[in-house]
N, CA, C and O of each residue as an XYZ file, in Angstrom:
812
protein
N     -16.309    -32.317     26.302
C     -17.314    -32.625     25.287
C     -17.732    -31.362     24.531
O     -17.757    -31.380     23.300
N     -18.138    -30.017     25.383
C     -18.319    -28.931     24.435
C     -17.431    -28.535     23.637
O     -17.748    -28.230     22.487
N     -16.025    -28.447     24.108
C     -15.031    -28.449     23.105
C     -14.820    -29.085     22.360
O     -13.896    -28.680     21.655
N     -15.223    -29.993     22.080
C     -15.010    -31.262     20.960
C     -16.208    -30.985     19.775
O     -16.075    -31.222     18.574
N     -17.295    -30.474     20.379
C     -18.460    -29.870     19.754
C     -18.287    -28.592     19.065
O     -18.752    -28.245     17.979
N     -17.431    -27.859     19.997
C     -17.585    -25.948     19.193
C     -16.246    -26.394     17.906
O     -16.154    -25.614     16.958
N     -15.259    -27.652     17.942
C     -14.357    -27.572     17.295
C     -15.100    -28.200     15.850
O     -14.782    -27.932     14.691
N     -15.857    -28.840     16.182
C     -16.450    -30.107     14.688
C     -16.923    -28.773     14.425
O     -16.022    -28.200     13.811
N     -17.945    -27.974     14.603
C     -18.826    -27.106     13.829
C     -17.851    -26.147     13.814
O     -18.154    -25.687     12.713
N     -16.865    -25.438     14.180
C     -15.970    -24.496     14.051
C     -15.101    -25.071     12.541
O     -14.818    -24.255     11.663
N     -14.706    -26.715     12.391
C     -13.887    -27.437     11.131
C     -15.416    -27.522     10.012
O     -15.299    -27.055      8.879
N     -16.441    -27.987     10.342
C     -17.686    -27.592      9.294
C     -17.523    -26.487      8.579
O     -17.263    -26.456      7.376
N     -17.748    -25.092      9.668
C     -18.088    -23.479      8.848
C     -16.582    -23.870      7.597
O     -16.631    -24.207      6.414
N     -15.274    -23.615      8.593
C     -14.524    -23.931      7.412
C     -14.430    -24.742      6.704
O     -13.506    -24.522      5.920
N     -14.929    -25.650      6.533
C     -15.056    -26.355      5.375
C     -15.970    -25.896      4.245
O     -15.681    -25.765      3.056
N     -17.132    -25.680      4.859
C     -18.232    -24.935      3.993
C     -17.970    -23.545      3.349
O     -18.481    -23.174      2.292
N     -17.103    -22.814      4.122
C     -16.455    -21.678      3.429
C     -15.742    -21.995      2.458
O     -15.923    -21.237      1.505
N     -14.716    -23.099      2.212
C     -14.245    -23.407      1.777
C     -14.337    -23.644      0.705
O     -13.779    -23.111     -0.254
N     -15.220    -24.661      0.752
C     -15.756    -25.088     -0.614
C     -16.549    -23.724     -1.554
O     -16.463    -23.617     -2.778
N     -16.949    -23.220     -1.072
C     -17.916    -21.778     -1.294
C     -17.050    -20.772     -2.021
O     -17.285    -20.095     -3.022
N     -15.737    -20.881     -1.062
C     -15.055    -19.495     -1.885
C     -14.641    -19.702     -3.189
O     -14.850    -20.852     -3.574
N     -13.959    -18.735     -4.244
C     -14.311    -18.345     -5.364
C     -12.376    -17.420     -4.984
O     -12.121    -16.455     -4.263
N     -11.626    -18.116     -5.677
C     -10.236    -18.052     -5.767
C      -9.875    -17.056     -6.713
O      -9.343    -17.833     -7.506
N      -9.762    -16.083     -7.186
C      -8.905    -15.029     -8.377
C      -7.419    -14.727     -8.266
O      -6.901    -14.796     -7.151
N      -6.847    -14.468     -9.098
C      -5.911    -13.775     -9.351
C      -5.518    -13.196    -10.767
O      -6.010    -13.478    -11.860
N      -4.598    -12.393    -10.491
C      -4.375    -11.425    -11.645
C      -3.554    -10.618    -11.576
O      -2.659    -10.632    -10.730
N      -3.735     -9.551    -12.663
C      -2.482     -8.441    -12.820
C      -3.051     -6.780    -12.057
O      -4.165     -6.348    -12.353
N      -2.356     -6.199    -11.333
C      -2.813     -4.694    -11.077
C      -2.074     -3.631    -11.013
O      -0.870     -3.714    -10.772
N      -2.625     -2.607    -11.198
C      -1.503     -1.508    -12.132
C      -2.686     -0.559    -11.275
O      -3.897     -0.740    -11.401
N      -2.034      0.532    -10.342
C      -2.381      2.320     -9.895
C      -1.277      3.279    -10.182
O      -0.134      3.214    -10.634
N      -1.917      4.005     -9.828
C      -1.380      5.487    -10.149
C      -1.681      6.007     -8.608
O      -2.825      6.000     -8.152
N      -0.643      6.415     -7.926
C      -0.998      7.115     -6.656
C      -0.561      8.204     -6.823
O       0.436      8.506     -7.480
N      -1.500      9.111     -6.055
C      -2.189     11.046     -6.059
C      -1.978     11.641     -5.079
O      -1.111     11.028     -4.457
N      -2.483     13.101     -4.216
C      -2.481     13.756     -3.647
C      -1.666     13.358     -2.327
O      -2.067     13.316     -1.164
N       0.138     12.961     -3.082
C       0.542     12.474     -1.954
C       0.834     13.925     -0.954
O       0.642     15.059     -1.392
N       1.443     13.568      0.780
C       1.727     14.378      1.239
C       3.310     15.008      0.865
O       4.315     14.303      0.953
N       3.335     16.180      0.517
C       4.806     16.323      0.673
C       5.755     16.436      1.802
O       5.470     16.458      3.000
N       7.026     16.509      1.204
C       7.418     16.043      2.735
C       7.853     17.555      2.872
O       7.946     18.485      2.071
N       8.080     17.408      4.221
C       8.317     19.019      5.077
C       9.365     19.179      5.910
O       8.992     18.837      7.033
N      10.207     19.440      5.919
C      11.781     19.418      6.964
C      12.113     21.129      7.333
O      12.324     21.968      6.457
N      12.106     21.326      8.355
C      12.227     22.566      8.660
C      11.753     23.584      7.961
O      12.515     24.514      7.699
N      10.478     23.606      7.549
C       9.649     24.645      6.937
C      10.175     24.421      5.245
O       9.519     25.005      4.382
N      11.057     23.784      4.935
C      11.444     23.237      3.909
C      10.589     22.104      2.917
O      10.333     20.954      3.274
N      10.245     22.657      1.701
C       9.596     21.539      0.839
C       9.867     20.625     -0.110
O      10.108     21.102     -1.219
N       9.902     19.405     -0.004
C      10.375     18.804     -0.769
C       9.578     18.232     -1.702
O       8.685     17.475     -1.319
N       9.789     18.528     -3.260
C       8.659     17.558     -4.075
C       8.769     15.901     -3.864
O       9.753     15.294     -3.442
N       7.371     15.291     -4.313
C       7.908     13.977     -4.614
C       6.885     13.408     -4.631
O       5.951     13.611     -3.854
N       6.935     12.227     -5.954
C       5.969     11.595     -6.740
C       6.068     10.104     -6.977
O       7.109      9.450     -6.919
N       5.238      9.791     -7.165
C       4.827      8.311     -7.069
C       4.338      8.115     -8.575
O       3.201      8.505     -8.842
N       5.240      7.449     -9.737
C       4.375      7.419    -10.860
C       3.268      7.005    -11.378
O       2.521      7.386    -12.278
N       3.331      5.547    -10.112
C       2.930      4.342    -10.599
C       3.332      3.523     -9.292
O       3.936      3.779     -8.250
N       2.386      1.858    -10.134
C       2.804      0.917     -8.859
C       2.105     -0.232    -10.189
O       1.346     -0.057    -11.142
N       2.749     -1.277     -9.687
C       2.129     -2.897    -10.910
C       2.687     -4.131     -9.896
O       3.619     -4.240     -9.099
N       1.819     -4.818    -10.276
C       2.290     -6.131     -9.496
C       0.988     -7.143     -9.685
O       0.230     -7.108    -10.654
N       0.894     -7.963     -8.667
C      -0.068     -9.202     -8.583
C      -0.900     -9.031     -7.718
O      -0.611     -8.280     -6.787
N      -2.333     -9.746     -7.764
C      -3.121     -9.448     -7.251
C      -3.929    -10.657     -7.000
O      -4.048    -11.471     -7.915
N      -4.470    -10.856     -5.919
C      -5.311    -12.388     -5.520
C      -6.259    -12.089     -4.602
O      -6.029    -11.183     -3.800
N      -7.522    -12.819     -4.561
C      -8.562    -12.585     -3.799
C      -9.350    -14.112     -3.705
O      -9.589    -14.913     -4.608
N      -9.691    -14.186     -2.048
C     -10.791    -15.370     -2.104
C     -11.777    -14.747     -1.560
O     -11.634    -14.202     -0.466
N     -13.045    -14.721     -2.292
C     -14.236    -14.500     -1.787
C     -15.566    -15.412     -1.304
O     -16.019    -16.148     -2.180
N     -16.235    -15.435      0.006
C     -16.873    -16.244      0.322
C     -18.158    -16.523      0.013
O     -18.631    -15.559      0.615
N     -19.110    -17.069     -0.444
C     -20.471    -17.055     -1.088
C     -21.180    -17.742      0.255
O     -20.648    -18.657      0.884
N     -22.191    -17.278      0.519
C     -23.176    -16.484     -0.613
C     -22.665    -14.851      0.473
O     -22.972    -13.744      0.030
N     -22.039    -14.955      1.592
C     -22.194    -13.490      2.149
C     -21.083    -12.776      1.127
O     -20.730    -11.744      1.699
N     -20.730    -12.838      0.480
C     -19.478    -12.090     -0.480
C     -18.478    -11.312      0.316
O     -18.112    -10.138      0.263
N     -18.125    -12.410      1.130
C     -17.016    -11.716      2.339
C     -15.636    -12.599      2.017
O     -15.631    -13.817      1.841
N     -14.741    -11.929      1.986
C     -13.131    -12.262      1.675
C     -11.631    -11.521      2.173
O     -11.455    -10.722      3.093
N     -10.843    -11.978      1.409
C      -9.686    -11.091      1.604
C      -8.507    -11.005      0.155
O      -8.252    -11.868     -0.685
N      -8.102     -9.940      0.275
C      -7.298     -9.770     -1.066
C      -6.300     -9.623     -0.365
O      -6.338     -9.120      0.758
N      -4.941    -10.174     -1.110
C      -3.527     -9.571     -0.925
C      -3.222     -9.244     -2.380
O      -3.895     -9.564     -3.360
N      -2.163     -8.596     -2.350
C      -0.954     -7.787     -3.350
C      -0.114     -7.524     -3.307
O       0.225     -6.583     -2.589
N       0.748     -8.226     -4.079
C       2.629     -7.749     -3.721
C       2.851     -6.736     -5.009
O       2.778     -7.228     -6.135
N       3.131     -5.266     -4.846
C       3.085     -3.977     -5.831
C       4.699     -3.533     -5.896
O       5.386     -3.154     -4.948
N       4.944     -3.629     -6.748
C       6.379     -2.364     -7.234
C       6.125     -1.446     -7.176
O       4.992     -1.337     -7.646
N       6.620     -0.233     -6.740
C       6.348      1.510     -6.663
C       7.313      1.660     -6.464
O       8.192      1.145     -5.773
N       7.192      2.501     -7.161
C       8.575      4.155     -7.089
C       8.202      5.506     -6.740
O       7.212      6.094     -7.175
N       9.084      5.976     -5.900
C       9.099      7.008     -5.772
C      10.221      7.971     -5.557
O      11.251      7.825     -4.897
N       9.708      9.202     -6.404
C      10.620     10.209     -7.102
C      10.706     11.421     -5.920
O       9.698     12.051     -5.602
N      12.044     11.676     -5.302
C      11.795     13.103     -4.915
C      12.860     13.971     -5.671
O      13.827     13.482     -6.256
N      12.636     15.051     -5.610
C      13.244     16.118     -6.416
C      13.094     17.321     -6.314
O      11.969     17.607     -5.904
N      13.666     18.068     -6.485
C      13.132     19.563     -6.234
C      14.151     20.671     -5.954
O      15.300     20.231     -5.922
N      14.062     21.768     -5.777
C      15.700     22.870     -5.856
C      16.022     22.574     -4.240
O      17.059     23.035     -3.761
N      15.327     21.981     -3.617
C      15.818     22.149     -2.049
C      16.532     20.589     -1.812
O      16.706     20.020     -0.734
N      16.841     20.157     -3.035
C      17.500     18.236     -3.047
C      18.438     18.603     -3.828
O      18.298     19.234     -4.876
N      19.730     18.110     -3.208
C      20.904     18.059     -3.589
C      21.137     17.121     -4.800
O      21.954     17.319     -5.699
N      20.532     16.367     -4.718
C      20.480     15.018     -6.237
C      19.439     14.661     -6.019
O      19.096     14.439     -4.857
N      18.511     14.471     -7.177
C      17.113     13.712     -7.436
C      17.367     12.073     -6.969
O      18.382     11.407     -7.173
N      16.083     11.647     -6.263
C      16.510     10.645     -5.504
C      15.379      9.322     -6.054
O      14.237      9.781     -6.051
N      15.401      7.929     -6.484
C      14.707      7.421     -6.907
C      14.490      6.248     -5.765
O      15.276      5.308     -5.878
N      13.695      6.178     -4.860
C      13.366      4.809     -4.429
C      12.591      3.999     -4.764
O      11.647      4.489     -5.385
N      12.553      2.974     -4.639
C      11.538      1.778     -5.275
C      10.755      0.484     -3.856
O      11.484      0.081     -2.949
N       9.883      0.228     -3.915
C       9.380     -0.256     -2.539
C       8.570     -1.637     -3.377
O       8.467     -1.617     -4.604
N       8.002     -2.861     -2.503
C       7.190     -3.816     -2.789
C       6.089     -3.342     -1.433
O       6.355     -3.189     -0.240
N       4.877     -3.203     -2.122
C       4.497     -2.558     -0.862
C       2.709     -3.977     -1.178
O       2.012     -4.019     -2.191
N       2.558     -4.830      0.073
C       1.760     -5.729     -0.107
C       0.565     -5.693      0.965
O       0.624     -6.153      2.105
N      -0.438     -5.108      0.417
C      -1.837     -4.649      1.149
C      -2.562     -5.809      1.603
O      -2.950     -6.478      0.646
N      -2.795     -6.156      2.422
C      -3.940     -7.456      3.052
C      -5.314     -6.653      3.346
O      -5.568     -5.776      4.172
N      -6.026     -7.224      2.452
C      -7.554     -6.711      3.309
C      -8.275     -7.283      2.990
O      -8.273     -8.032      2.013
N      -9.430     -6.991      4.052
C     -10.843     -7.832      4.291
C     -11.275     -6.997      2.931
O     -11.000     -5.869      2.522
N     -12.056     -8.052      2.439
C     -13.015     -7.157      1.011
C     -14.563     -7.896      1.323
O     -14.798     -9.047      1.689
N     -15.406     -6.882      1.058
C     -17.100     -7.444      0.654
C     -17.159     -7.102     -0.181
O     -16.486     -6.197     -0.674
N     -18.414     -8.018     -0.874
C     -18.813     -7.673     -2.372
C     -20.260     -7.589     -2.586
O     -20.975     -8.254     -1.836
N     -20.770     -6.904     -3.455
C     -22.785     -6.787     -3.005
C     -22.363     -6.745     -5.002
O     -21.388     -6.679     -5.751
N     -23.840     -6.837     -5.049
C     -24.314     -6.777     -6.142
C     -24.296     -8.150     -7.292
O     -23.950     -9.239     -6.836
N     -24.544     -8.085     -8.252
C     -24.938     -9.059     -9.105
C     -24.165     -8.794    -10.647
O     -24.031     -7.700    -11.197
N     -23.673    -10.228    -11.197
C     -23.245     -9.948    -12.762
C     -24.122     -9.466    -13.847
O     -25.205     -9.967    -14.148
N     -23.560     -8.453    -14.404
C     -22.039     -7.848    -14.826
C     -21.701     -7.187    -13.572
O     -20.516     -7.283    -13.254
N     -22.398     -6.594    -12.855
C     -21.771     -5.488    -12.313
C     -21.943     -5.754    -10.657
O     -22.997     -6.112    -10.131
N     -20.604     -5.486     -9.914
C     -21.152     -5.657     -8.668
C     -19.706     -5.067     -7.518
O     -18.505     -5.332     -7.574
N     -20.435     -4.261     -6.622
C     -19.134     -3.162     -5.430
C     -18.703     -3.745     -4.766
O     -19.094     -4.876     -4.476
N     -17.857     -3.237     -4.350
C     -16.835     -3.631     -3.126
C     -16.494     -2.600     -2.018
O     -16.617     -1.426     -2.367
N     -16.133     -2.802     -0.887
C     -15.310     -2.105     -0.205
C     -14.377     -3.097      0.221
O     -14.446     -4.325      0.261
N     -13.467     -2.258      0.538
C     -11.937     -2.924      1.239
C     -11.177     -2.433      2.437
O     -10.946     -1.224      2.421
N     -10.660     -3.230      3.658
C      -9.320     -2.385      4.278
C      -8.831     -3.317      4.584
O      -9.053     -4.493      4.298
N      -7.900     -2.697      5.387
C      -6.538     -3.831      6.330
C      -5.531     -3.293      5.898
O      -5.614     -2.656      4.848
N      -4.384     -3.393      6.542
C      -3.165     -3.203      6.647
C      -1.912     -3.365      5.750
O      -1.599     -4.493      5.370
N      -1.009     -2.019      5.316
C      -0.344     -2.462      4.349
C       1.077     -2.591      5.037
O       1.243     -2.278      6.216
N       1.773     -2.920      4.480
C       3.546     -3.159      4.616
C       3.895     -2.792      3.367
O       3.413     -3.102      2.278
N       5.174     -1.796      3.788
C       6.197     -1.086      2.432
C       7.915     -1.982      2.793
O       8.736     -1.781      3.689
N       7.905     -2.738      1.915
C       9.411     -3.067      1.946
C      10.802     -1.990      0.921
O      10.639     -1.419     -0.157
N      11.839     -2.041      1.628
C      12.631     -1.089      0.521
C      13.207     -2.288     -0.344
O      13.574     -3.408      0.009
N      13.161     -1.638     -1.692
C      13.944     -2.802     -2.600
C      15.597     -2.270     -3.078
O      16.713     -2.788     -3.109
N      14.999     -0.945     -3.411
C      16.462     -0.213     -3.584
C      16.083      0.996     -4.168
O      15.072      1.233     -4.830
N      17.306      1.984     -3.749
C      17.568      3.487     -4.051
C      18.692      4.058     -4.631
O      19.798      3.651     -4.275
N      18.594      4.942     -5.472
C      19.471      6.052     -5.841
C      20.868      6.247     -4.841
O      21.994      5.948     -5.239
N      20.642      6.689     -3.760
C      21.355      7.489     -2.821
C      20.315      8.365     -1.764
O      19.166      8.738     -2.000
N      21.201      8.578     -0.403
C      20.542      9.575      0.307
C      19.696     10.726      0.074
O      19.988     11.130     -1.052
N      18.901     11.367      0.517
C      18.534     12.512      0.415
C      18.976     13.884      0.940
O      18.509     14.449      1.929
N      19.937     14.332      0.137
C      20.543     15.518      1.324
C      19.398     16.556      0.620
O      18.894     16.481     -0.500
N      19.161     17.630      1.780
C      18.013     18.655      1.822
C      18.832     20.062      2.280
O      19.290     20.250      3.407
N      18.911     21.022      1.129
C      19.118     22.222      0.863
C      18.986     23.116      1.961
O      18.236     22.685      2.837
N      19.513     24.286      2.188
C      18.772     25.490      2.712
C      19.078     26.479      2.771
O      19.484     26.956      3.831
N      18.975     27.385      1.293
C      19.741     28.856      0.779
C      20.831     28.466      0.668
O      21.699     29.178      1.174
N      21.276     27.165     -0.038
C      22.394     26.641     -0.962
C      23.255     26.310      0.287
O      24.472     26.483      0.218
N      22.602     25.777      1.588
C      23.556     25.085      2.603
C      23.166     23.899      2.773
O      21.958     24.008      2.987
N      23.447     22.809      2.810
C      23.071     21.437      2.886
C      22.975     21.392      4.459
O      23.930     21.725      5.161
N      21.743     20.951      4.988
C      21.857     20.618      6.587
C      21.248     19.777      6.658
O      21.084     19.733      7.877
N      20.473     18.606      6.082
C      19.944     17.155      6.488
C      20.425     16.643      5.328
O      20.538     17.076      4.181
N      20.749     15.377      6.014
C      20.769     13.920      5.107
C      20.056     12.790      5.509
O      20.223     12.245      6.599
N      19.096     12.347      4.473
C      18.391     11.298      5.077
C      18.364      9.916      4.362
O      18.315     10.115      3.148
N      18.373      9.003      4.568
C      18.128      7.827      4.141
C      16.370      6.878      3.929
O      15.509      6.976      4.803
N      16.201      6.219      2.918
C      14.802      5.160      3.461
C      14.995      4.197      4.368
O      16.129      3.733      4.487
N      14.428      3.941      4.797
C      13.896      3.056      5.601
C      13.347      1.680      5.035
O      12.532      1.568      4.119
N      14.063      0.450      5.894
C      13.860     -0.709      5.376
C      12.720     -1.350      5.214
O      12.476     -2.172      4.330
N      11.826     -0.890      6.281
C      10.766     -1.140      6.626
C       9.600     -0.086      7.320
O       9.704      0.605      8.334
N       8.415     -0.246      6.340
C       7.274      0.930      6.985
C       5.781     -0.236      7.123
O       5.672     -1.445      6.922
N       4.949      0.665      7.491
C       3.746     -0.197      7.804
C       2.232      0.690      7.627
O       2.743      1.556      6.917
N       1.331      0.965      7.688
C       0.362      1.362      7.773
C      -1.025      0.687      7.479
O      -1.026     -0.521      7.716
N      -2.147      1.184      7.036
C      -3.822      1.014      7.320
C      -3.955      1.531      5.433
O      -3.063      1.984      4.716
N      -4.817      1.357      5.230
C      -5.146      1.267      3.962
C      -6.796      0.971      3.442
O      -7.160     -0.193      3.612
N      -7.388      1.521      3.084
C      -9.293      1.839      2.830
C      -9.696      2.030      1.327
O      -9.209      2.976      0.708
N     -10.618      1.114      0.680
C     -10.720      1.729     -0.182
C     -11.956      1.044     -1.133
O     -12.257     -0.144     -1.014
N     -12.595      1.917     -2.049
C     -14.181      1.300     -2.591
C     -14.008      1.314     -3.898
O     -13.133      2.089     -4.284
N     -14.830      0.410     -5.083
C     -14.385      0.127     -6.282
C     -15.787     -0.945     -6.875
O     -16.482     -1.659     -6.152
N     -15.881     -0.813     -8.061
C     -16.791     -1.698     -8.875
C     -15.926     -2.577     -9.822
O     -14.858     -2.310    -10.373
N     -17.029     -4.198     -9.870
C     -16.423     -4.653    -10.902
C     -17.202     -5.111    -12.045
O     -18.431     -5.048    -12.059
N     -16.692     -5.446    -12.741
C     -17.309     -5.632    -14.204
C     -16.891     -7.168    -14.508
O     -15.827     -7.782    -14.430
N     -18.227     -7.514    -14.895
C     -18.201     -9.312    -16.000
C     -17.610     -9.781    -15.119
O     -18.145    -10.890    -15.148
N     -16.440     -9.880    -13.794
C     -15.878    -10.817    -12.777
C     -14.732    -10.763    -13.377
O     -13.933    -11.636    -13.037
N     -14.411    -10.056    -14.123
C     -12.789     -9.603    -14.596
C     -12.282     -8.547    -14.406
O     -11.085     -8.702    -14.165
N     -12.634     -7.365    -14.389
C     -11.961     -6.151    -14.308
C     -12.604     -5.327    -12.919
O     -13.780     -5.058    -12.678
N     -11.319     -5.029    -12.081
C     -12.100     -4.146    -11.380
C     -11.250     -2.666    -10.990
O     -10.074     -2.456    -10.694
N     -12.311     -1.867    -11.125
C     -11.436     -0.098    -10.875
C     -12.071      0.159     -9.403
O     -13.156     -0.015     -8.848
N     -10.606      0.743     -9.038
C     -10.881      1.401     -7.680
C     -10.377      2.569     -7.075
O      -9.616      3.186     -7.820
N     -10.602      3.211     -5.662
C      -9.873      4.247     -5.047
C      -9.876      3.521     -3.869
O     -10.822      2.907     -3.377
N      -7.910      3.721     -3.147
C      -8.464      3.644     -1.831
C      -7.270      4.845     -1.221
O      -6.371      5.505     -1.743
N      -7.695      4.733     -0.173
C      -6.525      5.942      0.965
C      -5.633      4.995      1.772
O      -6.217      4.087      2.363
N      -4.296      5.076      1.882
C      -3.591      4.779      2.362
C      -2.617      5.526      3.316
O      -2.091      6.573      2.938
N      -2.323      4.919      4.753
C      -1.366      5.932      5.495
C      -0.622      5.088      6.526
O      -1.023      4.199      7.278
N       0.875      5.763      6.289
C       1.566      5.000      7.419
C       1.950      5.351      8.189
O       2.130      6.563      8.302
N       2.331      4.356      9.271
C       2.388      5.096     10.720
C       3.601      5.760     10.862
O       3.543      6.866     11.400
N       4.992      5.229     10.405
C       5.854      5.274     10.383
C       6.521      6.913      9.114
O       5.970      7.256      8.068
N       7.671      7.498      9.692
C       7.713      8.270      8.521
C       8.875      7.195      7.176
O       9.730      6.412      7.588
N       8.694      7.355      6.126
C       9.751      7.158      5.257
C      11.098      7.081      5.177
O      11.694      6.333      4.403
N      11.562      7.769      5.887
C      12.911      7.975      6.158
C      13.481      8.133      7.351
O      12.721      8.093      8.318
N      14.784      8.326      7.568
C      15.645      8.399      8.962
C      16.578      9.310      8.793
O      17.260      9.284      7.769
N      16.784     10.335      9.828
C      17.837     10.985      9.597
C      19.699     10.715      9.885
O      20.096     10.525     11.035
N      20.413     10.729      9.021
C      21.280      9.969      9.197
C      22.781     11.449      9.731
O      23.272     12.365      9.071
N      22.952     11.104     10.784
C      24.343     12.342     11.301
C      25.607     12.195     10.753
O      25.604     11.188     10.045
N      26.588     12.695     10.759
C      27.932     12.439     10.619
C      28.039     11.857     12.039
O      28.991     12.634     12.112
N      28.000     11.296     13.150
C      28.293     10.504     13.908
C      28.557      9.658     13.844
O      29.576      9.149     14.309
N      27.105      8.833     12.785
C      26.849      7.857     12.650
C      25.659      7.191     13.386
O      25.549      6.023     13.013
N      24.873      7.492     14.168
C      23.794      7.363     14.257
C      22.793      8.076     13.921
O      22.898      9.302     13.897
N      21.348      7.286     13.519
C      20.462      7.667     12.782
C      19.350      8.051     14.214
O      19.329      7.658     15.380
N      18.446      9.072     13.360
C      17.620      9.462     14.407
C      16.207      9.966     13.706
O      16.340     10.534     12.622
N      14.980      9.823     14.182
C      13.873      9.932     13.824
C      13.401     11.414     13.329
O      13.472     12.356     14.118
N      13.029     11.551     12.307
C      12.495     12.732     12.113
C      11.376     13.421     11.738
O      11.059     13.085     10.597
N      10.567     14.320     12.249
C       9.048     14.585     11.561
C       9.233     14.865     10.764
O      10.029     15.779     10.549
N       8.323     13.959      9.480
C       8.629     14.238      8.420
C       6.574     14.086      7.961
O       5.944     13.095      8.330
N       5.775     15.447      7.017
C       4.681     15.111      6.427
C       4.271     14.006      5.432
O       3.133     14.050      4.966
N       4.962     13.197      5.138
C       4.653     12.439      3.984
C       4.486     11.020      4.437
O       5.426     10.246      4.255
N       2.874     10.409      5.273
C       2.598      9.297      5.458
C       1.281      9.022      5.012
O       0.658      8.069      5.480
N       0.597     10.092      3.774
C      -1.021      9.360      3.396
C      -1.189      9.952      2.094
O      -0.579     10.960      1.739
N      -1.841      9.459      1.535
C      -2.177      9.525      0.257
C      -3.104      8.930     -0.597
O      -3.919      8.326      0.100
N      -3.431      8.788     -2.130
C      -4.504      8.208     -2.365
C      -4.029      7.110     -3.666
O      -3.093      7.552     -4.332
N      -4.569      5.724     -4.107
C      -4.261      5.526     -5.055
C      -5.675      4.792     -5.961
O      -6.612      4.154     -5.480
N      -5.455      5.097     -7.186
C      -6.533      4.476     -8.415
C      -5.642      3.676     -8.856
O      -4.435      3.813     -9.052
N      -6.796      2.303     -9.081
C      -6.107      1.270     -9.327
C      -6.881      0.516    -10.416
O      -8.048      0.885    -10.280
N      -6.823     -0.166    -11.209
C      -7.206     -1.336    -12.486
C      -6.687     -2.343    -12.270
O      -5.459     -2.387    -12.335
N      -7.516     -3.624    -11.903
C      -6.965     -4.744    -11.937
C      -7.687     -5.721    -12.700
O      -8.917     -5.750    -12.657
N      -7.087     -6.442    -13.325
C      -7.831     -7.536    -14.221
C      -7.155     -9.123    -13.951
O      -6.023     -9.600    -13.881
N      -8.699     -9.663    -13.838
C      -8.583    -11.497    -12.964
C      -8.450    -12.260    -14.536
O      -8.926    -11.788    -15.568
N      -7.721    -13.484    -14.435
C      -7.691    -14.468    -15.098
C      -8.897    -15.418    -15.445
O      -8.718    -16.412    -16.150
């Protein structure tokens, strides 16, 4: 009988949430910053992130303004530099889930955000072979799959536009080192956090 009880009022809240929440979607476009570079035997490698665009959706719950956003993002990223044998272009769908709150009142009203992102590979250039006083001694490849945590605070405007910052970092490094053997093997590599500004605008 109590179970039959905690389940009706457990199918109520959701229902009442339900009806309550407040559905968006839209377009979003960042620019990610102060990435880490990567580091291979005291070796530096540049590499940049131009950009990122994709879709964006959020349900938020009234009246506590508690929700969750997802995003499926295109990004690229550029490495390059005199210690890279060929400039290397990868491209990722990288899709952030997070809890979001919202305070404040129209026009104007904040947010914070986190939860967990996933980087899928979509496709690349070629390997990364890495220099050293004009001797090539690593070759590395991306990785199909990465994962990390993701944080970040932002205002919005009229219930259409909203600008933000958040920090992102993954657990995993980017790449794998790949032998002439033929097996691949893990390598410390600096480049798992960084920051991105973002603009997104709801329908």
């Amino acid at each position: 009988m109590k179970k039959k009880i905690f389940f009706l009022v457990f199918a109520l809240l959701v229902f009442c949430f339900s009806v309550n929440a407040q559905f968006n979607i839209g377009l979003t476009a960042g620019v990610p910053f102060k990435l880490n570079n990567l580091n291979v035997n005291e070796v530096e490698v540049e590499n940049s992130r131009p950009f990122n665009i994709g879709l964006i959706t959020e349900a938020i719950f009234f009246p506590l303004g508690v929700g969750f956003e997802i995003s499926a993002l295109y990004e690229l990223e550029k490495i390059s530099g005199e210690n890279i044998v060929e400039a290397v272009n990868v491209g990722y769908v990288i899709i952030p889930v997070n809890f979001k709150w919202k305070v404040g009142i129209k026009p104007l009203k904040f947010f914070v955000k986190a939860g967990p992102s996933f980087a899928i590979l979509l496709h690349d250039s070629g390997n990364i072979g890495i220099t050293k006083n004009g001797v090539s001694f690593k070759n590395f490849k991306p990785k199909p799959f990465n994962f990390g945590v993701n944080a970040g605070v932002g205002f919005e405007i009229m219930s259409k536009f909203q600008l933000g910052i958040s920090y992102f970092y993954n657990f995993c490094n980017p790449f794998v080192e790949e032998s002439t053997s033929g097996s691949n093997s893990e390598y410390d590599m600096n480049n798992n956090g960084g920051f991105v500004a973002s603009l997104s605008y709801f329908f």
